[in-house]
C-alpha positions, 0 to 999 in steps of 0.5 A: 948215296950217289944217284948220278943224276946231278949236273953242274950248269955254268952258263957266263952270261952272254957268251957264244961258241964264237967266244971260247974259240976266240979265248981257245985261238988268243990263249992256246993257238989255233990248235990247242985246247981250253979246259972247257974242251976237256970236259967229258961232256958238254952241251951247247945252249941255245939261248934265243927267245921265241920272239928275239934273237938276242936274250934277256935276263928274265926271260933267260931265268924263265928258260933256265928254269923250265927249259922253255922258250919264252918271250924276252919280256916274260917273268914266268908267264906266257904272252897272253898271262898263263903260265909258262909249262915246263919240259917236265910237264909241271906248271907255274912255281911247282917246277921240281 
């Protein structure tokens, strides 16, 4: 049964909208289209830490999965050892 609340998720590891108007201008022209341009939607991840601009990989696994902004140097917990809550309200390792 189809309930339509599925996404896929591609997220390649470092890159900006810089990068694919960079690919889309050496690959197509200034004026033509990636296939990324073609999806029907898409959204732009904003991949900075509450304390950095740059992001780590843990610390990006942590916002990946919660939704949250963490410190770069978190592996799941807050600055002063908590757990990280999640934009859905549920706590720790019982984030679904």
């Amino acid at each position: 049964m189809t309930t339509g609340n599925h996404v896929i998720f591609i997220h390649p590891d470092g890159t900006s909208p810089s990068h694919y108007g960079a690919a889309r201008f050496v690959s197509q022209g200034p004026d033509g289209r990636l296939n990324w341009d073609k999806l029907s939607n898409a959204g732009v991840y904003l991949g900075h830490m509450l304390d950095q601009l740059g992001g780590t990989s843990n610390a990006g696994a942590v916002t990946h999965a919660t939704g949250t902004k963490v410190y770069a140097e978190s592996f799941g917990l807050k600055n002063d050892n908590s757990p990280v809550v999640s934009r859905s309200g549920k706590v720790g390792n019982r984030l679904w």
